[in-house]
VOZAPA-432048 format. One record per residue (C-alpha): residue in three letters; x, y, z. Coordinates in nm, 2 decimals, decimal comma, always signed. Example, Ala and Ser with C-alpha at 12.3 -4.5 7.8 and 13.67 -1.06 7.14 Angstrom:
2
  code    east   north      up
   Ala   +1,23   -0,45   +0,78
   Ser   +1,37   -0,11   +0,71
% end
This chain:
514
  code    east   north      up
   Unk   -1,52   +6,12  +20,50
   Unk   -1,32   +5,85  +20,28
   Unk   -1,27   +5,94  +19,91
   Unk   -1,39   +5,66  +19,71
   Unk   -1,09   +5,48  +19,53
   Unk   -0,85   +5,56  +19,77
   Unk   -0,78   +5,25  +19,87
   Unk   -0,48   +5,16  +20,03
   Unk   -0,17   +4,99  +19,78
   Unk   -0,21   +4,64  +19,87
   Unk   +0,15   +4,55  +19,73
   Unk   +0,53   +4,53  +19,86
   Unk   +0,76   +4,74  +19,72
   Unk   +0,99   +4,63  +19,39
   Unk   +1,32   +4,63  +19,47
   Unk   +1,51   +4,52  +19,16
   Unk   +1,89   +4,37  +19,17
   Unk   +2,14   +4,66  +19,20
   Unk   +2,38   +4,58  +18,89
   Unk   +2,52   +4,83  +18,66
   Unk   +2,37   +4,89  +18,36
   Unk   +2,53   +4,63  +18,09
   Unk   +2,74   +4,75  +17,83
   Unk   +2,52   +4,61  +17,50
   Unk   +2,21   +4,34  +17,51
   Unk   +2,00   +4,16  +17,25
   Unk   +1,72   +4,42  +17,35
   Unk   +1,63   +4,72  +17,49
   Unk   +1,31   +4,82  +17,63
   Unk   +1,22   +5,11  +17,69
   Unk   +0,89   +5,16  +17,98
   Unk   +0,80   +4,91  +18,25
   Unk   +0,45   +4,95  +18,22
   Unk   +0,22   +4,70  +18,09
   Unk   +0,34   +4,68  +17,72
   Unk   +0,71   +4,68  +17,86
   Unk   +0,64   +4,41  +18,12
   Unk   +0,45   +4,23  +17,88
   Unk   +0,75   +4,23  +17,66
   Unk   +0,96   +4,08  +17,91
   Unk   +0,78   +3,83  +18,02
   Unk   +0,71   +3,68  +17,66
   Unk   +1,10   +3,72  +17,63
   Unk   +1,15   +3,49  +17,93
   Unk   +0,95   +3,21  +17,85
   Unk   +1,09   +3,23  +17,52
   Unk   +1,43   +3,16  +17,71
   Unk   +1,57   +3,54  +17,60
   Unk   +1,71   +3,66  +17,88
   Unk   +2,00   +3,92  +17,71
   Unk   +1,73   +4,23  +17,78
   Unk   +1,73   +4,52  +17,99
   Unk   +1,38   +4,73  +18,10
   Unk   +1,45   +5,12  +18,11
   Unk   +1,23   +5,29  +18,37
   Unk   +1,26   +5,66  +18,42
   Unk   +1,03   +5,63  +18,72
   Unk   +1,10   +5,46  +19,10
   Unk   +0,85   +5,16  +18,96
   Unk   +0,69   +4,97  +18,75
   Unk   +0,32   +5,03  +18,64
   Unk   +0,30   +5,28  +18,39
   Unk   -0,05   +5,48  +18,39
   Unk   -0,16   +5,29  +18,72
   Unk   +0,15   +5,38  +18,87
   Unk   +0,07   +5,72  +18,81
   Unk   -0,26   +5,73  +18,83
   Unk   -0,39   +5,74  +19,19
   Unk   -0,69   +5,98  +19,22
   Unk   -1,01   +5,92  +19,38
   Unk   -1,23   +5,65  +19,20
   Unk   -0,93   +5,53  +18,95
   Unk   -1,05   +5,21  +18,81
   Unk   -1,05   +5,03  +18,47
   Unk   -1,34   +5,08  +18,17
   Unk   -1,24   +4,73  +18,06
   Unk   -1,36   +4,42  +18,28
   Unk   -1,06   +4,28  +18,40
   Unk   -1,08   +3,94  +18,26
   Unk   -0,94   +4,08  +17,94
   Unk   -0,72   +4,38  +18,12
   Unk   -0,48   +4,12  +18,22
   Unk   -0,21   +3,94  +18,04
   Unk   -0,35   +3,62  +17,85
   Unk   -0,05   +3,46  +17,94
   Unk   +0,01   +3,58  +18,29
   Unk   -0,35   +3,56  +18,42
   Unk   -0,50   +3,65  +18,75
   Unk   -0,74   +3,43  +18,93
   Unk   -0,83   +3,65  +19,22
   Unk   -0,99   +4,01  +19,04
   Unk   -1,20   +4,15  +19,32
   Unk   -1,45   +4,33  +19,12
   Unk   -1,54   +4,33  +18,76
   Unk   -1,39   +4,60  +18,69
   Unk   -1,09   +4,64  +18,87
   Unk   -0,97   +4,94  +19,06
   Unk   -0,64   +5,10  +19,00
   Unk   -0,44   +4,94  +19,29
   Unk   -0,52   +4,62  +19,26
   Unk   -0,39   +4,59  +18,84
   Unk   -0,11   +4,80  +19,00
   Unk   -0,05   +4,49  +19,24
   Unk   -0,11   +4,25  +18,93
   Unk   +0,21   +4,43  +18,80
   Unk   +0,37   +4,35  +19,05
   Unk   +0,31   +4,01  +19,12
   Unk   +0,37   +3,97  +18,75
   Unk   +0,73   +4,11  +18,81
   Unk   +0,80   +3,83  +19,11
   Unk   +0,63   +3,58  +18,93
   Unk   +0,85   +3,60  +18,64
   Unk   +1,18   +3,73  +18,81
   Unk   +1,20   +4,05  +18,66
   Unk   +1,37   +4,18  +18,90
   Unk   +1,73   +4,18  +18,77
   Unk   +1,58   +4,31  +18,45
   Unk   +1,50   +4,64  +18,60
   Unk   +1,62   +4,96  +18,56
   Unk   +1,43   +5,24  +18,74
   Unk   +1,56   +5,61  +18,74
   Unk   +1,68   +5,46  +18,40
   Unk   +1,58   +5,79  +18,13
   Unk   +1,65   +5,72  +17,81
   Unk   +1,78   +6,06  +17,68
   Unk   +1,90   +6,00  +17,30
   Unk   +1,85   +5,73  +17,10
   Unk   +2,06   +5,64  +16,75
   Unk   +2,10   +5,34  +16,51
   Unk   +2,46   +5,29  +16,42
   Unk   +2,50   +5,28  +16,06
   Unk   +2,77   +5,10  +16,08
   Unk   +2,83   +4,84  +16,37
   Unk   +2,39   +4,79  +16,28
   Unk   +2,29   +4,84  +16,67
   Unk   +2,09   +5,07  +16,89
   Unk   +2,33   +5,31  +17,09
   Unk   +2,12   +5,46  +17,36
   Unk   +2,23   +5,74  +17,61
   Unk   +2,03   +5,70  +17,93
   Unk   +2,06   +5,95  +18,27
   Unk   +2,32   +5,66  +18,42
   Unk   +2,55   +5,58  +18,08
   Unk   +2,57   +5,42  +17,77
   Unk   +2,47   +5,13  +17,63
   Unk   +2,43   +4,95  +17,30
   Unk   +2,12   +4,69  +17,17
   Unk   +2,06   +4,51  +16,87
   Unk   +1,69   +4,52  +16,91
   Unk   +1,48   +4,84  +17,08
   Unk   +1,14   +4,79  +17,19
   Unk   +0,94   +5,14  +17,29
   Unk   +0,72   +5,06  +17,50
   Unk   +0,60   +5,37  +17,70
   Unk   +0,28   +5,39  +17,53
   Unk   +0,05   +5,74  +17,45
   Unk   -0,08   +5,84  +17,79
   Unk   +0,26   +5,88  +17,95
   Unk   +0,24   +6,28  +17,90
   Unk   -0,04   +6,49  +18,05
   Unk   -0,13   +6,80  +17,88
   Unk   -0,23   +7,09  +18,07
   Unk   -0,43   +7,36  +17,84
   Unk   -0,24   +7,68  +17,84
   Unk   -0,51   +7,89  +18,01
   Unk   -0,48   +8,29  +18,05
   Unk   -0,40   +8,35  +18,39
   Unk   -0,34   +8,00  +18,54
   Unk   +0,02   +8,09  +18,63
   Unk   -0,10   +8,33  +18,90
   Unk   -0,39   +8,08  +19,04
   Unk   -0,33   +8,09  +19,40
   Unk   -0,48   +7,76  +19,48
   Unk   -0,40   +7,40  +19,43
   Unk   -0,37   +7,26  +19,06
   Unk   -0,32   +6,88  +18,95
   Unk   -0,40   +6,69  +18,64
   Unk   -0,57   +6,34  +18,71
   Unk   -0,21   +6,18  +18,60
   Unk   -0,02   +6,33  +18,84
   Unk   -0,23   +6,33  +19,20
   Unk   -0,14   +6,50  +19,52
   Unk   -0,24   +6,22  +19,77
   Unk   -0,16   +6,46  +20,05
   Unk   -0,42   +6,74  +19,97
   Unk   -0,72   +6,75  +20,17
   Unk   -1,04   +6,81  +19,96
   Unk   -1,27   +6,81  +20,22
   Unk   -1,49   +7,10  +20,22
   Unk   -1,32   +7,30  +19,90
   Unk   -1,39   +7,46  +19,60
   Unk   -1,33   +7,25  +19,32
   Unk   -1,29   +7,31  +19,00
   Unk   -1,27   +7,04  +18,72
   Unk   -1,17   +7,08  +18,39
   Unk   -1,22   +6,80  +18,14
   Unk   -1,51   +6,52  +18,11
   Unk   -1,31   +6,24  +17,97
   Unk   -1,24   +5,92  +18,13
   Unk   -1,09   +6,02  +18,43
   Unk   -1,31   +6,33  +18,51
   Unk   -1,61   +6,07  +18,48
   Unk   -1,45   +5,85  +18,81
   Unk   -1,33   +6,15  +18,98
   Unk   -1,66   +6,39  +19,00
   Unk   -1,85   +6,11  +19,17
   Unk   -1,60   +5,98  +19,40
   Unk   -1,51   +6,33  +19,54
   Unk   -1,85   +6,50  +19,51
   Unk   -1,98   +6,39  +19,88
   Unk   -1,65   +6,54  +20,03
   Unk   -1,64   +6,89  +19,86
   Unk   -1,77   +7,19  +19,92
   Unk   -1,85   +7,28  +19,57
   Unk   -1,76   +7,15  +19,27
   Unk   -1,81   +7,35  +18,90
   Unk   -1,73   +7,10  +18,62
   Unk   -1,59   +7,27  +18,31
   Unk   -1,73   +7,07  +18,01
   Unk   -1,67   +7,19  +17,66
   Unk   -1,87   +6,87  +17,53
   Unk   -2,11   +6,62  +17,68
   Unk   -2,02   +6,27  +17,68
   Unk   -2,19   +5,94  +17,60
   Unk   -2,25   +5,72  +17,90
   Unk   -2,30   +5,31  +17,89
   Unk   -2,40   +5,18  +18,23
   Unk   -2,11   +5,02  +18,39
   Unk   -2,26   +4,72  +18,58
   Unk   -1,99   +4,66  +18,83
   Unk   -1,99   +4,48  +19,15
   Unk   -1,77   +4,23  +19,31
   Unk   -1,67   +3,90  +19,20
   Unk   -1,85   +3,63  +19,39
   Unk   -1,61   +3,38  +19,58
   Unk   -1,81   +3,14  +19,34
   Unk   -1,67   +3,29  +19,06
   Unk   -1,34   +3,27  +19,19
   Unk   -1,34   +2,89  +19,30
   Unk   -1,49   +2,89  +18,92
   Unk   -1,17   +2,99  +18,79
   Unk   -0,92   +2,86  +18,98
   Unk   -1,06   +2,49  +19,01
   Unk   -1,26   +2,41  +18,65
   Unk   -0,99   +2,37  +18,42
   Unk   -1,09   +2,61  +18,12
   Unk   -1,33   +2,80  +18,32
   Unk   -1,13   +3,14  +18,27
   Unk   -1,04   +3,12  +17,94
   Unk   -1,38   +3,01  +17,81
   Unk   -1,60   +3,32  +18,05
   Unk   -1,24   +3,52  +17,87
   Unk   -1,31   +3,48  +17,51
   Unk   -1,69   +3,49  +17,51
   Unk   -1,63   +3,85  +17,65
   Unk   -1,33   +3,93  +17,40
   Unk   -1,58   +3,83  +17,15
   Unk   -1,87   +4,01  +17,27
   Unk   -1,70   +4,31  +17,33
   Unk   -1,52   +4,27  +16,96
   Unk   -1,88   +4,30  +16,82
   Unk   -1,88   +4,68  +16,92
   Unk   -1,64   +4,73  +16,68
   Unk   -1,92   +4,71  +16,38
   Unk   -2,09   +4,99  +16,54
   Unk   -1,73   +5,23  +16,54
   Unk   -1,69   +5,13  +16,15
   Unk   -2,02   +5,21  +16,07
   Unk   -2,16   +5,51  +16,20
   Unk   -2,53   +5,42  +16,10
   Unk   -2,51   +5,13  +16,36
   Unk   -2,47   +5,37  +16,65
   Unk   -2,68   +5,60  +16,51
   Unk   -2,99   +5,34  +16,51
   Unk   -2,91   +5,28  +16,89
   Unk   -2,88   +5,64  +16,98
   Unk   -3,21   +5,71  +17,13
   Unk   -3,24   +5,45  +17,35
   Unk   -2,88   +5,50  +17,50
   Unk   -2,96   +5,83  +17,58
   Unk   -3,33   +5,82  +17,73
   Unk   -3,11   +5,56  +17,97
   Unk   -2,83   +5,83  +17,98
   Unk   -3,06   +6,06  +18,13
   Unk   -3,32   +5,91  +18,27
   Unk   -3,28   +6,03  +18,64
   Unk   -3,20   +6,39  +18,51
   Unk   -3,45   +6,59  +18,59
   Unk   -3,40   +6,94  +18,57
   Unk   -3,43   +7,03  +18,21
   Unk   -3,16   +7,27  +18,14
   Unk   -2,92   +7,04  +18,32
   Unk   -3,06   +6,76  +18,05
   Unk   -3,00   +6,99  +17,77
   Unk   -2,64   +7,05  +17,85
   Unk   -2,56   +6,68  +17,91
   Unk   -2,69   +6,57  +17,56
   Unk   -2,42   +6,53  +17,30
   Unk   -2,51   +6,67  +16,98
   Unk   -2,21   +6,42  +16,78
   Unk   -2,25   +6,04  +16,69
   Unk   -2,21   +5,82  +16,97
   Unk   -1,85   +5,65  +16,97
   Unk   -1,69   +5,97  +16,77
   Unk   -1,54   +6,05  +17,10
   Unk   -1,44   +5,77  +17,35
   Unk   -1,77   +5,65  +17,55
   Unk   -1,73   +5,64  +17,89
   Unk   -1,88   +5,39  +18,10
   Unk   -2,02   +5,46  +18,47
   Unk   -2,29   +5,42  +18,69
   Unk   -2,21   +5,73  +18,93
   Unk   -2,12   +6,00  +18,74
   Unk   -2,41   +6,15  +18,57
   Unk   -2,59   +6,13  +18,91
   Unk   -2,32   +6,29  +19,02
   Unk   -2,37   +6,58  +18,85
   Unk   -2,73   +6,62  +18,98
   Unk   -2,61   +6,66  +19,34
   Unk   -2,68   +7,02  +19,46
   Unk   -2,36   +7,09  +19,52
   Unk   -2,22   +7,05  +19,15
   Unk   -2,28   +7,31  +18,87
   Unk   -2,20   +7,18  +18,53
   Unk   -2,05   +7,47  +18,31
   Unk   -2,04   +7,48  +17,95
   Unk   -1,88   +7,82  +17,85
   Unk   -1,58   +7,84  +17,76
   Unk   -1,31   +7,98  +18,01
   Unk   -1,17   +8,31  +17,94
   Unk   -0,94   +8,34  +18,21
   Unk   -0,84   +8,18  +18,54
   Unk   -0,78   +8,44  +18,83
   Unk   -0,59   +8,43  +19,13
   Unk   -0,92   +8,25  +19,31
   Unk   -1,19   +8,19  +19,06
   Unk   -1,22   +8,07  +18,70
   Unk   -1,40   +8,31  +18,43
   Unk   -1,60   +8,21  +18,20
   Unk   -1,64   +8,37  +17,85
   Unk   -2,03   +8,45  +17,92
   Unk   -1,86   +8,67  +18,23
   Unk   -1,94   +8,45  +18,49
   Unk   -1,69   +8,46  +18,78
   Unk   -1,66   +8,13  +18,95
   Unk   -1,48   +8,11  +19,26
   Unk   -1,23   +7,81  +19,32
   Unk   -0,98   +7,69  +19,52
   Unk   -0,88   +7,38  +19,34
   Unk   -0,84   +7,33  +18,98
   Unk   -0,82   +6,95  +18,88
   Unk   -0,74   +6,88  +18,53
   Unk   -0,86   +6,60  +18,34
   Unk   -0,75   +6,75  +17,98
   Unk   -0,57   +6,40  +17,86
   Unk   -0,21   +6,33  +17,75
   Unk   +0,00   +6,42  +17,46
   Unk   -0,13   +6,08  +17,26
   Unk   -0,06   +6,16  +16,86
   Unk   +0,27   +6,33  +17,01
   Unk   +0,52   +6,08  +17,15
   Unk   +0,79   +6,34  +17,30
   Unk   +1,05   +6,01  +17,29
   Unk   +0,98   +6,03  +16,90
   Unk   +1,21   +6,38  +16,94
   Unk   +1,49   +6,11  +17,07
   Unk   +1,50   +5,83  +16,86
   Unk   +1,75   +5,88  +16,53
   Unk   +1,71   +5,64  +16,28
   Unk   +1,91   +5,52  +15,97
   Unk   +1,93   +5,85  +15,78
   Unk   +1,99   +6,07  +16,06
   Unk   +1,61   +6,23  +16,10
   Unk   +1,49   +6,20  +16,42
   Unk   +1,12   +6,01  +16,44
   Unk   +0,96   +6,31  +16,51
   Unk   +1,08   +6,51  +16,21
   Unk   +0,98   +6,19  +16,00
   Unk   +0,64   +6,17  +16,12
   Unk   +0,56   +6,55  +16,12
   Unk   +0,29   +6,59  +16,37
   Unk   +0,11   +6,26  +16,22
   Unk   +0,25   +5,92  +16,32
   Unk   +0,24   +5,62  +16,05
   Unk   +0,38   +5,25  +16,17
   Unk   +0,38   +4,95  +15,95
   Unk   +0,11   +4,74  +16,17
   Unk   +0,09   +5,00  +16,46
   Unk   +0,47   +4,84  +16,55
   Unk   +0,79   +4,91  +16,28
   Unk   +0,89   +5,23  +16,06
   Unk   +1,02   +5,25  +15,74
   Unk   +1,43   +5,38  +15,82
   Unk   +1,41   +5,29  +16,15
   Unk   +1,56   +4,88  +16,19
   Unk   +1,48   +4,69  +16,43
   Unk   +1,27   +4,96  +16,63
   Unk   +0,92   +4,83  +16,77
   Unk   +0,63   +5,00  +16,88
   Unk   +0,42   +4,91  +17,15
   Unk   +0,11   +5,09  +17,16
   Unk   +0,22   +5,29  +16,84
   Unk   +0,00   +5,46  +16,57
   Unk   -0,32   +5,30  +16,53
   Unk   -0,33   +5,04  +16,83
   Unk   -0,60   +5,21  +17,01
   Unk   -0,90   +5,08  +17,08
   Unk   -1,28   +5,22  +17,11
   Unk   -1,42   +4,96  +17,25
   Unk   -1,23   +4,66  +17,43
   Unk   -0,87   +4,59  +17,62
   Unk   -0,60   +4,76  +17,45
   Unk   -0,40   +4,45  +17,60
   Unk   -0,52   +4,22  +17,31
   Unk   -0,34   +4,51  +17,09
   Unk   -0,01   +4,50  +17,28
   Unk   +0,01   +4,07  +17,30
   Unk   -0,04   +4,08  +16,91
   Unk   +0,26   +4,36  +16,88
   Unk   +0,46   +4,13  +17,09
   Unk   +0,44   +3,82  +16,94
   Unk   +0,52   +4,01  +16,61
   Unk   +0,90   +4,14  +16,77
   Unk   +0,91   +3,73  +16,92
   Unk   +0,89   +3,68  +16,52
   Unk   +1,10   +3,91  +16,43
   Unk   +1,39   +3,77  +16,69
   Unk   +1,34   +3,38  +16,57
   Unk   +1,36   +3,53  +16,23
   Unk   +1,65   +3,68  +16,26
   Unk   +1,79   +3,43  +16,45
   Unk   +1,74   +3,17  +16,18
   Unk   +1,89   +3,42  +15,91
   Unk   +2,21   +3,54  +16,10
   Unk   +2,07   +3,91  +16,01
   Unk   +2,17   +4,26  +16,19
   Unk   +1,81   +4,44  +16,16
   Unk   +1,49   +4,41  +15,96
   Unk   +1,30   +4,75  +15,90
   Unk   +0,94   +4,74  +15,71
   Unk   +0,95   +4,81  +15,31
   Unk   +0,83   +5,14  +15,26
   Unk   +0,59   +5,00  +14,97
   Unk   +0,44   +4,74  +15,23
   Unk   +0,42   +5,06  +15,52
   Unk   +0,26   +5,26  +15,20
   Unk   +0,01   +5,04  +15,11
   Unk   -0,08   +4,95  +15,44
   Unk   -0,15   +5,32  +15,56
   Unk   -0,35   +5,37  +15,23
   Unk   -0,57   +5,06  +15,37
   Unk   -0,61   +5,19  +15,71
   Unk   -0,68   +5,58  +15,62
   Unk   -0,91   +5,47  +15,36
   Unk   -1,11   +5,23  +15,60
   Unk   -1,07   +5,51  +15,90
   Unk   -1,19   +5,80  +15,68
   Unk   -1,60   +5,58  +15,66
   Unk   -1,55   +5,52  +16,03
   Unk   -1,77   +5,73  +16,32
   Unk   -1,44   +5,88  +16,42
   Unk   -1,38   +6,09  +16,13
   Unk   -1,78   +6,07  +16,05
   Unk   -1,94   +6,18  +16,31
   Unk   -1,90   +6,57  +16,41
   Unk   -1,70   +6,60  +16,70
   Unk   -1,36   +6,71  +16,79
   Unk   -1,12   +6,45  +17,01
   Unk   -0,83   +6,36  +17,09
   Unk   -0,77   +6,08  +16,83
   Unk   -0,71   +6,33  +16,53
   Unk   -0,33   +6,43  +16,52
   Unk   -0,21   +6,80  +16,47
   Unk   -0,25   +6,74  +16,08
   Unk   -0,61   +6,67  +16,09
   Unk   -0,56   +6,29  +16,04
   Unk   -0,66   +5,99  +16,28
   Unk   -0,37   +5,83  +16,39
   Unk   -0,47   +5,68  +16,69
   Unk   -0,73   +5,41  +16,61
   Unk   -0,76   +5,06  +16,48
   Unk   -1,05   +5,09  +16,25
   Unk   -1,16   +4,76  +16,32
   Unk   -1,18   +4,46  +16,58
   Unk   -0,91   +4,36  +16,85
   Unk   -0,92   +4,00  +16,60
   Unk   -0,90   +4,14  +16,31
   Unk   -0,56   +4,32  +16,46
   Unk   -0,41   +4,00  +16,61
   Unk   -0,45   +3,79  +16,26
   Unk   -0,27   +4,07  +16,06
   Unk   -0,01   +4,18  +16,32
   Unk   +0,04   +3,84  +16,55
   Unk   +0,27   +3,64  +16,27
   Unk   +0,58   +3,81  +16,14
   Unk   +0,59   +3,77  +15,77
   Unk   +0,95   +3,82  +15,57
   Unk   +0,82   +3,96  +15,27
   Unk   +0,68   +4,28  +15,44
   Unk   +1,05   +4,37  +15,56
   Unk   +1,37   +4,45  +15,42
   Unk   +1,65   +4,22  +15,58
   Unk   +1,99   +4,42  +15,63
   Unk   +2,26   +4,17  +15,66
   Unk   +2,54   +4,17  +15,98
   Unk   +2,80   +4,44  +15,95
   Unk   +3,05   +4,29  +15,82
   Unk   +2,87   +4,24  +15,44
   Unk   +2,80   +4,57  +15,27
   Unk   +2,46   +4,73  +15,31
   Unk   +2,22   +4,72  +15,02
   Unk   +1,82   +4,83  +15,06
   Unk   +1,54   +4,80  +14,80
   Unk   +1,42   +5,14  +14,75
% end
C-alpha cells in the first residue's frame, strides 16, 4: 500500500558554484531555509550581491528539507506560504504538500541565481563581533571568514527534541522523530507507537494508519481541530492567476486579511471561548464511542496551544486499529512502552512527534557579542529581541524568525518579509551614514518588551490553562506575536534611526549611550 504524502521530489538537484569560501562580505547569512532564502533574494533585487548563505546541510529547504514523513503538508494555504515577492502560480492544492514548497525553494534558488551564493556543509561553529575592526568574524567547519552584517536565519524548529524517556536507550525497535524520517523503513504491518499530537502527529496518524498493524498514540493533551477544507486547485484557478493581471494578489490579501481576523480571538480569550462549543460538537461529531470522545476533548481554551487543522486525523483515531492513550509513560522496554496505570503496550516502532528546541536556539551558545557574553548567557533561558530581529550588545546581528515572530494563526512568511525589509533598512541606512554597526538602544528594547509582555500576559496563551511549547524555561512566552501579522509588518517593516544606537567606522573612537 502507498503512504499518503510520500510523493516523489518533483525537483532537480542544487548544485551551487564550487568557489572557496570568501575571505569577508557585506553579509553573512546564516540557514538556507526560507527566512535565509528570503533574505537573499530581497538582497539581489536590491543589487547587494557581497553575501554568502551558510548551510550546514547538503541543501536548501530548511524544515521541508527535513521534513519528509508520511502526509507532510502545510497548515497555511499556500497563497500566503509563499514569498510575496517571489510568487508561485502553479500550487497544486490549497494547501500544499511538503515537496512541492520544497520544489518552490528551489525554483526560487534558479530563479534568482542563488547558486554562487551557496554554501552547503557550511557550519557555522563560533561566532564573534570584533570590538575593534567593528565586523562579524565567524568560524565555520571549512575556515574563516569576516562580515560586516550577520543575518541568523535558521529559525526555531531546526532542533528536534526527543523526551528523555526511562528505558528508551535499550528499545530494540526502530525510533525517529517526525523531523528526521527514515524513508527506507517499511511500516507496513508494524507496531507503531506515536508519541506526540502536535502538528505533525496530526498528518502522520492518518496517512500511515491504513498501512500498520497497530498503532497506540501517546497523547498527554487533546488538541483542538478546525476542518481543513483542502482539495486541488482547479486549472481555472490557475489560468485565473497567471492571466488576470491582479488576480493573485487580490484572492492573496483577502485571505491575509481574513486569516489576520483570528488574531482577535488569540488576544482575547473570551472570543474563543464564545465559539468553543460549536467547534467541538464539529470536532467530534463522527466520534462515537464515548470514552474515546471523553479523551479527545481538551479541557484548556481553544488557541492556548497551537490548533491544528485536518480533515483525517480525528477519524483516524476511530479506526480499529488505533488506541489512543492518555497515561503517562513510565518506561519504554526493549519491545513495548509502559504506561504509568501499568499497562504494557507492545511496539515495534516509536515515532516521535515531541517538537523542537523553539525558546532554545543552540546557535545562541555561538554567537559572542560586544561584551564578550555569548547570546545564550544574555538571554538566560528567555529570549528578548528588539522587534523579534536586533539585541541590545549585539550590532549588526538580525534575527529571522527570533523571539516573538510566531504566529497562531496565519503564514509565519508575512513575519519573516517584515524582518527583512527591516535589515534592507538597516543596510541603506548605513549606507547613507558611512556607519560600522547599529545595535537597538537598550531603553527602546526595554520598553518594547514591557509592551509585548504586558499585552502577551491578557492573551489565551498565557490565559487559558494549558502547558505548550511557547512558554520558555523561565515561565515566560517568548515565542508569540500577541497580535496580527499587520500589526507586525507596520511596526517592524520600516527601520527607524531613533530606536538604534549608531557606532561609527573603526577608525573614530567608540562611544554608546548607556
Amino acid at each position: 500500500m502507498k503512504v499518503r504524502g510520500s510523493e516523489p521530489q518533483r525537483f532537480q538537484e542544487i548544485r551551487p558554484v564550487s568557489s572557496p569560501l570568501p575571505r569577508h562580505v557585506r553579509v553573512a547569512i546564516v540557514g538556507a531555509g526560507f527566512a535565509g532564502l528570503g533574505m537573499a533574494i530581497r538582497l539581489r533585487q536590491e543589487g547587494i550581491n557581497d553575501f554568502v548563505i551558510l548551510e550546514r546541510a547538503g541543501d536548501v529547504g530548511g524544515v521541508w528539507r527535513d521534513n519528509v514523513y508520511p502526509g507532510c503538508a502545510c497548515d497555511v494555504q499556500s497563497l500566503l506560504y509563499s514569498f510575496s515577492f517571489a510568487p508561485n502560480l502553479g500550487w497544486s492544492r490549497v494547501y500544499s504538500p511538503g515537496w512541492e514548497i520544497q520544489a518552490y525553494l528551489h525554483d526560487c534558488v534558479r530563479r534568482f541565481q542563488l547558486e554562487s551564493f551557496l554554501r552547503f556543509g557550511h557550519a557555522v561553529l563560533s561566532s564573534k563581533w570584533d570590538v575593534t575592526t567593528r565586523r562579524w568574524v565567524l568560524e565555520t567547519s571549512h575556515g574563516v571568514l569576516t562580515a560586516d552584517v550577520f543575518v541568523v536565519a535558521v529559525g526555531t524548529l531546526s532542533e528536534p527534541v526527543i523526551p528523555p524517556l526511562p528505558g528508551l536507550e535499550r528499545f530494540r525497535g526502530k525510533v525517529m522523530h517526525s523531523a528526521r524520517w527514515d524513508v527506507s523503513y517499511a511500516l507496513a504491518g508494524r507496531q507503531v507507537g506515536v508519541v506526540g499530537t502536535g502538528a505533525s502527529a496530526a498528518q502522520i496518524v492518518p496517512a500511515i494508519q491504513p498501512e500498520v498493524g497497530r498503532l497506540v498514540l501517546f497523547q498527554r493533551t487533546p488538541a483542538w481541530v478546525l476542518p481543513r477544507g483542502d482539495k486541488p486547485n482547479s486549472a481555472l484557478r490557475k489560468a485565473l492567476y497567471r492571466w488576470v493581471p491582479g488576480a493573485r494578489w487580490l484572492l492573496r490579501e483577502a485571505l491575509r486579511v481574513l486569516r489576520d481576523s483570528l488574531a482577535l480571538g488569540f488576544q482575547h480569550p473570551w472570543i474563543f471561548r464564545l465559539a468553543q462549543r460549536g467547534v467541538l460538537w464539529h470536532m467530534l461529531k463522527g466520534v462515537k464511542d464515548p470514552s474515546l470522545r471523553d479523551r479527545l476533548t481538551p479541557r484548556y481554551t481553544m488557541g492556548c496551544k497551537r490548533i491544528l487543522v485536518s480533515d483525517d486525523y480525528l477519524p483516524a483515531l476511530t479506526r480499529p486499529n488505533v488506541e489512543v492513550v492518555t497515561a503517562s509513560i513510565r518506561e519504554v522496554r526493549e519491545d513495548a512502552v509502559v504506561t504509568a496505570d501499568g499497562a504494557v503496550h507492545p511496539v515495534d516502532t516509536l515515532i516521535f512527534g515531541t517538537g523542537f528546541q523553539a525558546t532554545d536556539m543552540p546557535l545562541g551558545h555561538h554567537i559572542q557579542g560586544r561584551d564578550g557574553r555569548t547570546l545564550a548567557q544574555v538571554w538566560a533561558g528567555s529570549p528578548r529581541a528588539f522587534l523579534g530581529t536586533t539585541v541590545s550588545g549585539f550590532p549588526n546581528l538580525f534575527l529571522l524568525e527570533g523571539p516573538h515572530t510566531t504566529l497562531g494563526h496565519t503564514s509565519v512568511l508575512l513575519m519573516m518579509e517584515a524582518q527583512v525589509e527591516h535589515v534592507l533598512g538597516a543596510l541603506r541606512y548605513l549606507e547613507a551614514r558611512g556607519a560600522a554597526a547599529v545595535e537597538p538602544d537598550p531603553r527602546a528594547q526595554d520598553a518594547f518588551m514591557r509592551d509585548l509582555d504586558a499585552r502577551l500576559s491578557r492573551s489565551v496563551w498565557n490565559q487559558g490553562g494549558c502547558r505548550s511549547w511557547y512558554m520558555d524555561a523561565s515561565g515566560r512566552n517568548s515565542a508569540l506575536w500577541p497580535g496580527s501579522s499587520t500589526s507586525f509588518r507596520h511596526r517592524v517593516e520600516h527601520f527607524e534611526p531613533s530606536d538604534y544606537v549608531t557606532l561609527p567606522r573603526a577608525s573614530v573612537p567608540l562611544t554608546l549611550r548607556s
